[in-house]
C-alpha positions in Angstrom: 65.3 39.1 -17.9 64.8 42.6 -19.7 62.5 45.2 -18.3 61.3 48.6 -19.7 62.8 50.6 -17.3 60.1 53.5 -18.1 57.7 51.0 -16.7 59.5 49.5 -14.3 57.9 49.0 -10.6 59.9 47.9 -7.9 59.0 44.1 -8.5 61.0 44.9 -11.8 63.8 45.8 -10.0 63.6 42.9 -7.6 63.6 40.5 -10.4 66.2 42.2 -11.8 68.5 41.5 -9.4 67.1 37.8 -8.9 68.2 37.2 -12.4 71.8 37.7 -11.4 71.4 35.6 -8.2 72.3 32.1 -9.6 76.1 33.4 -11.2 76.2 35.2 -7.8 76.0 32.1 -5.9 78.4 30.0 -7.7 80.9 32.2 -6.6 83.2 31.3 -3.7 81.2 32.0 -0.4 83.4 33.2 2.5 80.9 32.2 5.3 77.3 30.1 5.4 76.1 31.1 8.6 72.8 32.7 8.5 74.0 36.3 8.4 70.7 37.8 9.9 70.8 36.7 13.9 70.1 39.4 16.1 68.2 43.2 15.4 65.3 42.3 12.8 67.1 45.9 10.7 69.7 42.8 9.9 66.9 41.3 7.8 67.0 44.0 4.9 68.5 42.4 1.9 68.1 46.1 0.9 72.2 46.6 1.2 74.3 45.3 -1.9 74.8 41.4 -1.9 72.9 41.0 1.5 70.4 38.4 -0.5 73.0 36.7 -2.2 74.5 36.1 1.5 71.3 35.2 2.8 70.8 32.6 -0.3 74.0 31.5 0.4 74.0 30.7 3.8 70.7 28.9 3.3 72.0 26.5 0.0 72.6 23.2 0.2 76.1 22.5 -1.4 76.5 19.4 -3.8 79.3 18.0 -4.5 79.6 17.1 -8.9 82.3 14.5 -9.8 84.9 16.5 -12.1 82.5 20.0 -11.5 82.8 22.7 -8.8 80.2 22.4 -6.3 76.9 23.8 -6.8 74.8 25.4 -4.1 71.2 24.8 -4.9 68.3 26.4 -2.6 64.4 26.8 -2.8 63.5 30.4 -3.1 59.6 31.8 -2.1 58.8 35.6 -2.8 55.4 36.0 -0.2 53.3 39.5 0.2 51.5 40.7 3.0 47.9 39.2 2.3 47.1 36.3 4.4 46.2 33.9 1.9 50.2 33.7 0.7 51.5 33.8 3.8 49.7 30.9 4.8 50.5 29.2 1.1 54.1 29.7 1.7 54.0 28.5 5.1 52.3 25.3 4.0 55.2 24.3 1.2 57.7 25.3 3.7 55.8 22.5 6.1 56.0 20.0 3.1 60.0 20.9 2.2 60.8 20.4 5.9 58.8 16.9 5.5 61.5 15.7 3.0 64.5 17.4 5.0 64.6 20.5 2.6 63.2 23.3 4.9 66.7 24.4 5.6 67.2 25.4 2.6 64.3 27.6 1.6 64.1 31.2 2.0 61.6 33.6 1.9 61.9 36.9 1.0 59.0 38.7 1.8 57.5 42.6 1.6 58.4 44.2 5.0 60.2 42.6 8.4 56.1 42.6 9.6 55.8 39.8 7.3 58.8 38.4 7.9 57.6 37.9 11.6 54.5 35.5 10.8 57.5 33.0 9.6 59.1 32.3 13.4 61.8 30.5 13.1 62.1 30.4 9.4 64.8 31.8 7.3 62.9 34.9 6.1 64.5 38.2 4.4 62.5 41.1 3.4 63.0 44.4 0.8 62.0 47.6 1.6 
């Protein structure tokens, strides 16, 4: 992905980053516990690599005769307005139908929005 970084919004940025995400997660993961339990503040993926350890903890690892294993993961980007919160929420319903809710993530606009998905494994960017 390129941007013009005179024009370049925060979204740019965040896709920015997203574009590096998949060589990030074929590297050698040191945990895959979900790294954000505890003080919502732990949610931030603001801090450098704290998305790629979120991803990772999240990915479901498959195993490739005569390959390294690849982690593979579904990845939702939600805003505030209710009409995608409630869009995300329902294909995180169907994924968990099929036994692949555990490894979605959402990364959403604030911790705020973050809250409407209890339970789910949701990261946010401020």
């Amino acid at each position: 992905l390129a941007f013009d970084t005179h024009e370049c919004t925060d979204v740019c940025a965040a896709f920015s980053a997203l574009s590096l995400l998949p060589a990030l997660l074929a590297a050698p993961m040191s945990s895959s516990s979900w790294p954000f339990d505890g003080s919502s503040q732990l949610g931030d993926v603001e801090a450098p690599h704290a998305l790629v350890r979120a991803a990772a903890s999240v990915a479901r690892v498959t195993e490739v005769p005569g390959a390294r294993a690849q982690r593979e993961l579904v990845f939702f980007a939600t805003g505030p307005d209710h009409t995608s919160v409630l869009m995300t929420k329902n294909a995180l319903a169907m994924l968990r139908t099929v036994g692949l809710g555990k490894h979605a993530l959402v990364l959403a606009d604030s911790d705020d929005t973050c809250s409407a998905f209890a339970g789910g494994r949701c990261v946010w960017s401020s």
